[in-house]
RODREN-321775 format. One line per field, with one value per residue: residue in one letter; x, y negated, z of N, C-alpha, C in turn. Coordinates in steps of 0.02 Angstrom, whole numbers, plus 50000, padded with zeros to 5 digits. Atoms other than C-alpha are relative to their C-alpha. Example, Ala and Ser with C-alpha at 12.3 -4.5 7.8 and 13.67 -1.06 7.14 Angstrom:
BEGIN
resn = [a/s]
n_xx = [50045/49958]
n_yy = [50059/50059]
n_zz = [50000/49997]
ca_xx = [50615/50684]
ca_yy = [50225/50053]
ca_zz = [50390/50357]
c_xx = [50045/49961]
c_yy = [49940/49945]
c_zz = [50000/50037]
END
This chain:
BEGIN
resn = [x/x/x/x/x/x/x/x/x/x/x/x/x/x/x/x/x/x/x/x/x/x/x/x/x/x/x/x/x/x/x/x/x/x/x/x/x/x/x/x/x/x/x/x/x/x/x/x/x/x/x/x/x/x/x/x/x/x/x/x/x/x/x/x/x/x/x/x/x/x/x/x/x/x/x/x/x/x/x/x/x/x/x/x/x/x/x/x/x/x/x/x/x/x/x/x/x/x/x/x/x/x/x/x/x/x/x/x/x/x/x/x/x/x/x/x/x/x/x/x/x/x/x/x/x/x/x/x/x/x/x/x/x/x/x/x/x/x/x/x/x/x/x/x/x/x/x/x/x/x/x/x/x/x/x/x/x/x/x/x/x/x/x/x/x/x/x/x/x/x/x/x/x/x/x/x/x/x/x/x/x/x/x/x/x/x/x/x/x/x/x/x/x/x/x/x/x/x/x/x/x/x/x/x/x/x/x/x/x/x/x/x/x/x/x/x/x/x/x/x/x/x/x/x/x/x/x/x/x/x/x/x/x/x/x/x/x/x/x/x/x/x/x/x/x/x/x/x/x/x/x/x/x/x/x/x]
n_xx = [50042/49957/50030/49994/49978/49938/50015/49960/49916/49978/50048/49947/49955/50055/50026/49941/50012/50055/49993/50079/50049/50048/49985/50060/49949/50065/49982/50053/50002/50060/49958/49928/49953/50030/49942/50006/50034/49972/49986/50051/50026/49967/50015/50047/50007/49967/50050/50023/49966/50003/50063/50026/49953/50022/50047/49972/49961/49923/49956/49969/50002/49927/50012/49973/49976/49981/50048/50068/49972/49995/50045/50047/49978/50019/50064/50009/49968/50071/50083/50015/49976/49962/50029/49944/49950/49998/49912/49987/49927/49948/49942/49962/49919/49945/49958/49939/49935/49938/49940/49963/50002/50062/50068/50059/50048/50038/50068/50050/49969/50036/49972/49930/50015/50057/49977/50001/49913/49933/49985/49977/49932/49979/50014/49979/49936/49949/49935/49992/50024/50078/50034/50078/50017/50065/49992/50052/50041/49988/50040/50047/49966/49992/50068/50016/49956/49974/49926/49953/49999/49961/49915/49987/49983/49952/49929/50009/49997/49932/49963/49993/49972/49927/49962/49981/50044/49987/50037/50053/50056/50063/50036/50079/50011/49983/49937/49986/49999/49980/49962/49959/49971/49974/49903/49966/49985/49944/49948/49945/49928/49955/50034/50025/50069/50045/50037/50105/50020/50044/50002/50036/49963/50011/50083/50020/49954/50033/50093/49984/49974/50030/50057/49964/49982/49941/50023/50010/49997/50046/50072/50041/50021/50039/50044/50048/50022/50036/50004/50032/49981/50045/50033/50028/49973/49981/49929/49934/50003/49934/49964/49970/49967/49947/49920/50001/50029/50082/50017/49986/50066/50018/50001/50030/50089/50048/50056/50092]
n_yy = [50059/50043/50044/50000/49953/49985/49907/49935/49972/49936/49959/49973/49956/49942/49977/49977/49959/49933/50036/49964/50025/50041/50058/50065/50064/50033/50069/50054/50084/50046/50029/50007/49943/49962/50048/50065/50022/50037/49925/49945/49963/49920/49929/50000/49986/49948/49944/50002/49980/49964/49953/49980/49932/49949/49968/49966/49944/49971/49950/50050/50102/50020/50077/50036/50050/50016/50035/49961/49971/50041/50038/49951/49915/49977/50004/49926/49910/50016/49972/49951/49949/49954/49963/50023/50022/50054/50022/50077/50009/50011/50040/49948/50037/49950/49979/50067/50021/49948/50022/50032/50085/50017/49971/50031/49962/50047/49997/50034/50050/49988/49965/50023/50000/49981/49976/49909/49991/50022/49943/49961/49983/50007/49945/49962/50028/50046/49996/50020/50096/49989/50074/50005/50030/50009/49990/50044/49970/49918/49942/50005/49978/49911/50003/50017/49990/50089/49983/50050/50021/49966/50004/50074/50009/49939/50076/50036/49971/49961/50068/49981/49931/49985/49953/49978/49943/49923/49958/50056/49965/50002/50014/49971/49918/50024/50026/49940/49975/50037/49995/49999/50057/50038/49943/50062/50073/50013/49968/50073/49990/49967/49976/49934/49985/50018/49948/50058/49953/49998/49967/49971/49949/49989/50002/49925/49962/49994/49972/49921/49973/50007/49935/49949/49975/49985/50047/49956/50044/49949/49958/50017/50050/49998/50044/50070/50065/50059/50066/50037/50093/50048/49954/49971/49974/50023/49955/50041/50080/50001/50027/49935/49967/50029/49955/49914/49979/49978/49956/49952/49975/50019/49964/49980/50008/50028/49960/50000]
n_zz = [50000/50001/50032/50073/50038/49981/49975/50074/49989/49952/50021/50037/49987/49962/50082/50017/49957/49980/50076/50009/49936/50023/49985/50020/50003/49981/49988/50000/50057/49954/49937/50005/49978/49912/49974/49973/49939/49943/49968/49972/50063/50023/49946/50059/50054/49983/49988/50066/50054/49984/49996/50074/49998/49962/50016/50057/49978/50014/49939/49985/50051/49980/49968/50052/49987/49933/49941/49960/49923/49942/49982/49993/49995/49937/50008/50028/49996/49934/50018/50031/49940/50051/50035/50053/49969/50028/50023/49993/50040/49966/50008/50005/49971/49969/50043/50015/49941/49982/50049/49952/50054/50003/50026/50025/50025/50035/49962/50029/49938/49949/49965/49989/49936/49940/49925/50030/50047/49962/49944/50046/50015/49904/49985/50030/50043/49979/50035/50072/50013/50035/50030/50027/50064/50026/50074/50016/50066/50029/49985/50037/50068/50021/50008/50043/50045/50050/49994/50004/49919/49961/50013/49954/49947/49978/50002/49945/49928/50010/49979/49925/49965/50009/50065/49973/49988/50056/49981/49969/49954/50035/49933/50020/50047/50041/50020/50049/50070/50035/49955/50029/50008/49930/49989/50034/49944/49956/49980/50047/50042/49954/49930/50017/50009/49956/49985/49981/49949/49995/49959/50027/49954/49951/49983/50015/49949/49933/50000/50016/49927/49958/50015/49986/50058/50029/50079/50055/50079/50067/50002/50056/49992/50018/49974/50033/49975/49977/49961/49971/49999/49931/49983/50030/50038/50074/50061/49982/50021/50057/49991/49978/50049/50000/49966/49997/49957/50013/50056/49985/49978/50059/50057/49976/50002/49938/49979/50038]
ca_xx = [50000/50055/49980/50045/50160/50319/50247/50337/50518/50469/50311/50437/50551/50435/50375/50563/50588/50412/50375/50206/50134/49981/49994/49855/49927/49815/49842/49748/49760/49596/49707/49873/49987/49990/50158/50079/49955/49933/49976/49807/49730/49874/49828/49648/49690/49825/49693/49582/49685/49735/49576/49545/49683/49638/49487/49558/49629/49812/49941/50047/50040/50184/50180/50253/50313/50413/50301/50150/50287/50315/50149/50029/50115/50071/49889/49893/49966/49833/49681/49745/49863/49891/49768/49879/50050/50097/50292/50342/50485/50637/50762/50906/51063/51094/51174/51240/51327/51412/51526/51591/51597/51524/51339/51196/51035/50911/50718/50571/50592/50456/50549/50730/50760/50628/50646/50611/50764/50875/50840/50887/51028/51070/51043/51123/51263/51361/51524/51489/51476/51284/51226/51025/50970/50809/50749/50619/50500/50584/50437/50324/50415/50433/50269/50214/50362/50399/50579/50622/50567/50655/50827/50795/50756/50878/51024/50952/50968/51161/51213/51180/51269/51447/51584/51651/51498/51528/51369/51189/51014/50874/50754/50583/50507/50501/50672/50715/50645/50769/50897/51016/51008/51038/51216/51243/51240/51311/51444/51615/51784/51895/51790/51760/51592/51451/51364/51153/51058/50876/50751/50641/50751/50755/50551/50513/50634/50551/50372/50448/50526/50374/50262/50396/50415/50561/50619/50594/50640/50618/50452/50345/50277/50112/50050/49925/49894/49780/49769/49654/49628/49574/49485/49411/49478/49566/49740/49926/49928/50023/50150/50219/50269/50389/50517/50571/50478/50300/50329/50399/50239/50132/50176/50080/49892/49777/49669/49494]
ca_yy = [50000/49835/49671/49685/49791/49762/49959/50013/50051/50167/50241/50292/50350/50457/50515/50564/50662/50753/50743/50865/50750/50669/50481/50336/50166/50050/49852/49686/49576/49492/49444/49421/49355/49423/49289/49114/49178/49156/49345/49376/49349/49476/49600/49576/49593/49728/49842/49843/49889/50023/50100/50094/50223/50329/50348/50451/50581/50564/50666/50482/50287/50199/50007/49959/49793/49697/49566/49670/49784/49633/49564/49709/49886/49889/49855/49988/50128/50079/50098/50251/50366/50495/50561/50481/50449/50263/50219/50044/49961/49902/49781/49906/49806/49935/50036/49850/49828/49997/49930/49824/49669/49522/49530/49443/49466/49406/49368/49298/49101/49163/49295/49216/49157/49225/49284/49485/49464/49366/49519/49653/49564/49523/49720/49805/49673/49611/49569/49554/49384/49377/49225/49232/49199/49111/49177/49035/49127/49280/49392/49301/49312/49486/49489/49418/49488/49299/49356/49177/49132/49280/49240/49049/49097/49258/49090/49003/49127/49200/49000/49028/49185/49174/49219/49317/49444/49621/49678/49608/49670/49686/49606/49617/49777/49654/49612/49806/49809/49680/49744/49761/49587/49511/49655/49538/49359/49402/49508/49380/49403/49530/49563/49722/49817/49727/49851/49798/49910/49926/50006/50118/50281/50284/50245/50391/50499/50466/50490/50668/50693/50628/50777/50910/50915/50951/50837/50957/50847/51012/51038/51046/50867/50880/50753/50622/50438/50328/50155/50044/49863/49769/49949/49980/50109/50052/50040/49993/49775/49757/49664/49849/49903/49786/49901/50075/50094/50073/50153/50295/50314/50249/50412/50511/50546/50458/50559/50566]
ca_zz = [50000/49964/49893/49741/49622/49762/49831/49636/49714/49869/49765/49620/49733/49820/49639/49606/49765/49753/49566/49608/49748/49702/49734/49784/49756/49866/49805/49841/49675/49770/49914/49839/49881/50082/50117/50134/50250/50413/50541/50575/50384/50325/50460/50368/50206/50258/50360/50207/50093/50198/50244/50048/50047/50185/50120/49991/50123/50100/50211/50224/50196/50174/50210/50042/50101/50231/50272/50306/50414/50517/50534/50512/50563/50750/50686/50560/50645/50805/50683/50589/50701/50737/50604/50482/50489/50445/50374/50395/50265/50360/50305/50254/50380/50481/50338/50267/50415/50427/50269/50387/50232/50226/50184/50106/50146/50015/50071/50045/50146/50255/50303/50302/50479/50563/50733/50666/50539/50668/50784/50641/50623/50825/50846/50694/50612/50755/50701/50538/50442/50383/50265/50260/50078/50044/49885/49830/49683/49652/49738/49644/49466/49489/49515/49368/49274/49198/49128/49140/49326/49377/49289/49381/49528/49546/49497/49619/49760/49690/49706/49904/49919/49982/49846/49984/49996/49941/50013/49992/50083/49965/50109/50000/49895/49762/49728/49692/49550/49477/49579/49430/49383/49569/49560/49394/49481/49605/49594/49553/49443/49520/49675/49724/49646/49738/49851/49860/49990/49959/50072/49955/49977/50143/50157/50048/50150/50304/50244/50191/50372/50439/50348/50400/50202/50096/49945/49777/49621/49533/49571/49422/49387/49398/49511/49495/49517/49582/49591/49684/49651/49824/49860/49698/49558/49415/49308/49353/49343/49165/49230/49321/49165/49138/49268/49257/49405/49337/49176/49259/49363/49198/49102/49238/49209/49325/49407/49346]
c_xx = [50044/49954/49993/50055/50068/49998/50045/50069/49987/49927/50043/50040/49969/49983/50077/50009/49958/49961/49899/49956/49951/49994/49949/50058/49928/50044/49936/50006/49961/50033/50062/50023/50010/50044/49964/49944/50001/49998/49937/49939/50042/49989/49926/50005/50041/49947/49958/50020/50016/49939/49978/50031/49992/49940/49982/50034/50075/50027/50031/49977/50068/49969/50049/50038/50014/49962/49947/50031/49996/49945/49936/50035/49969/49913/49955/50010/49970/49931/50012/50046/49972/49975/50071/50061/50022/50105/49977/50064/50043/50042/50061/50067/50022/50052/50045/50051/50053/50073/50030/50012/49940/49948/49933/49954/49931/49938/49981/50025/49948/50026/50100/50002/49949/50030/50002/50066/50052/50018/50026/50063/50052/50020/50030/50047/50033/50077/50010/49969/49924/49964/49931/49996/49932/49989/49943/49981/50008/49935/49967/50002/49989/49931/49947/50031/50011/50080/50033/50011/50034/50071/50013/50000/50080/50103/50019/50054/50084/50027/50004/50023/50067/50041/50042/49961/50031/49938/49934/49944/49950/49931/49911/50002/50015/50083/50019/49995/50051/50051/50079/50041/50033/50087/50026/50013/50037/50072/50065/50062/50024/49989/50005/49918/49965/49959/49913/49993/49920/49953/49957/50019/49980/49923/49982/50035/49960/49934/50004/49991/49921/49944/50029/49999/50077/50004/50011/49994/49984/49936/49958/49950/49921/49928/49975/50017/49933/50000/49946/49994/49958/49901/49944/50044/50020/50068/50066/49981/50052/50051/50067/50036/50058/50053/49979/49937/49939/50002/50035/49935/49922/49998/49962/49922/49985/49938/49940/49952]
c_yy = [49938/49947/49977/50075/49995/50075/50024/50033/50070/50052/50038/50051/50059/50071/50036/50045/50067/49971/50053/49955/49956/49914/49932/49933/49951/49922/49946/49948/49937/49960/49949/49939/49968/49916/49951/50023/50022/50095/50017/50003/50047/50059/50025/50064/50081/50073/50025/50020/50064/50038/50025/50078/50070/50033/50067/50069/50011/50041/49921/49959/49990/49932/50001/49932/49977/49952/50006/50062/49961/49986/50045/50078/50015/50021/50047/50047/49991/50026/50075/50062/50005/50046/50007/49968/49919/49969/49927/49998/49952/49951/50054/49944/50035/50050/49940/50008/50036/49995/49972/49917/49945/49985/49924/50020/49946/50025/49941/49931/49994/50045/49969/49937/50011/50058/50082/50006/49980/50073/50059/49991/49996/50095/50047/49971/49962/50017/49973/49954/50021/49939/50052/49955/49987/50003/49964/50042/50052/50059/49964/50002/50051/50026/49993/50033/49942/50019/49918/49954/50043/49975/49916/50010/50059/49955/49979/50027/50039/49924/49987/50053/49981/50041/50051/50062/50059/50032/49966/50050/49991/49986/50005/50048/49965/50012/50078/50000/49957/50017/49997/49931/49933/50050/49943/49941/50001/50021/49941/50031/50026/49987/50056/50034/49971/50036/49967/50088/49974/50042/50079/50075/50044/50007/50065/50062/50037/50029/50082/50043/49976/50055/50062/50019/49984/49962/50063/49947/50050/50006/49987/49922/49990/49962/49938/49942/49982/49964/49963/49951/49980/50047/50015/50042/49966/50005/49970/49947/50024/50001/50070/50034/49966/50053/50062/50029/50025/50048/50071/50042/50017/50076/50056/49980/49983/50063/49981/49990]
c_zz = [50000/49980/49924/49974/50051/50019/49937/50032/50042/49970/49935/50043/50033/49930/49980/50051/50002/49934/49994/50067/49969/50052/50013/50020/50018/49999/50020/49945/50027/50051/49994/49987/50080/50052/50034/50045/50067/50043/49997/49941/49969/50033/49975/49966/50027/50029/49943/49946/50026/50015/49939/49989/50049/49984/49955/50035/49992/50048/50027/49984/50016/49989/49917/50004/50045/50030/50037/50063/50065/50042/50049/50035/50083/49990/49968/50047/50089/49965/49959/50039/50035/49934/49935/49996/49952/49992/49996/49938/50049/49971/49997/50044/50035/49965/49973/50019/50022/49948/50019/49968/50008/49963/49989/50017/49967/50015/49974/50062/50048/50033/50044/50062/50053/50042/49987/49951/50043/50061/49971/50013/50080/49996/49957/49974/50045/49997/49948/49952/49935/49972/49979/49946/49990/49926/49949/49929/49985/50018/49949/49915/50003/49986/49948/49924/49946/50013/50035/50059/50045/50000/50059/50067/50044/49975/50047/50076/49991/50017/50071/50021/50003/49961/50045/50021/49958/50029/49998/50004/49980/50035/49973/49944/49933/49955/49957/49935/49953/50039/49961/49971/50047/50005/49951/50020/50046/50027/49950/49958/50027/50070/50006/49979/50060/50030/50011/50039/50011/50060/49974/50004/50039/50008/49952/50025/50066/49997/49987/50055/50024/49980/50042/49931/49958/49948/49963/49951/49961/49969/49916/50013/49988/50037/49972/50020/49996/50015/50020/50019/50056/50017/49947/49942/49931/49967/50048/49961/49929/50013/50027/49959/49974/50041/49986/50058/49974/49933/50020/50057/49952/49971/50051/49983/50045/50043/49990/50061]
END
């Protein structure tokens, strides 16, 4: 679940992992987007969107996004545990930080200094030198897939990264999907390879561990989708197809 198409990275990766798991993809286009508002209309829209999904019987949800982790997750995983188990997305810095270099982490500027990221980084990067990147438009470019608001704002947000980073912290679901062209910007002239550290991975990992199931990339691919616009049935947003992500979910039949 998510508000928009940022859910594509850890619903892919999930889809790669367990290539026979049948999949509901619960967004709010109606809502979107979750950021400018205020904790207790995202907890809202967030419940809602979730219940859409439950309704559907899954085994898991996964929280698709970090600002509905922050805002909404206690709220979720109160109205639907333990029936249903509820994954949160994380800020990947505790792995960052084990590189020991210093690190970027790029975010939405609702997220970038807030007291939940300063504690991430209090709690998992001390020591290690941490410039917070406000990434003005990028969720919402991606969003849209406007090649040309991405390349501006993904400028923008490499012109605030220290040329001294070798490590940066993919802080919204968004960003992933462009994750190749933020390695371009920002990686400099005889640096070393720029390491980025998303959280998508890990969040399909956990939802695995949290079944007691096994990953099987083999498995025969023969799971479904479903998506669900602001709890009614309908297609992947266009715009999804723009990344590997969605067209790698895309070539899956929908479920009928």
């Amino acid at each position: 679940m998510d508000s928009g198409i940022g859910l594509l990275a850890a619903t892919a990766a999930v889809r790669r992992l367990r290539p026979d798991a049948d999949l509901v993809l619960s967004l709010d286009p109606e809502g979107m987007p979750w950021g400018p508002r205020t904790p207790e209309e995202l907890t809202e829209r967030a419940l809602a969107v979730a219940e859409a999904a439950a309704a559907r019987r899954p085994d898991a949800l996964i929280v698709g996004c970090n600002t509905a982790t922050v805002h909404a997750l206690t709220a979720l995983r109160a109205r639907l545990e333990p029936e249903l188990p509820v994954i949160g997305t994380v800020p990947a810095i505790k792995p960052a930080a084990a590189g020991g270099g210093p690190l970027a982490i790029w975010a939405t500027p609702a997220t970038t200094g807030s007291t939940y990221q300063r504690t991430l980084i209090r709690d998992f990067a001390g020591g290690v030198p941490v410039t917070e990147v406000p990434c003005w438009g990028l969720a919402e470019a991606v969003e849209r897939a406007d090649e040309a608001a991405i390349d501006a704002a993904v400028t923008a947000a490499a012109a605030l990264t220290p040329e001294e980073v070798t490590t940066v912290v993919l802080g919204c679901t968004h960003y992933e999907l462009v994750a190749e062209r933020i390695r371009t910007a920002v990686q400099r002239p005889g640096r070393p390879p720029l390491v980025l550290h998303g959280s998508a991975g890990a969040v399909a990992a956990q939802a695995l561990r949290r079944l007691g199931k096994q990953p099987a990339p083999g498995a025969t691919p023969h799971g479904t989708l479903t998506v669900l616009l602001s709890g009614r049935e309908g297609l992947l947003p266009a715009p999804a197809l723009a990344y590997e992500e969605g067209r790698l979910l895309h070539a899956v039949t929908p479920a009928g």
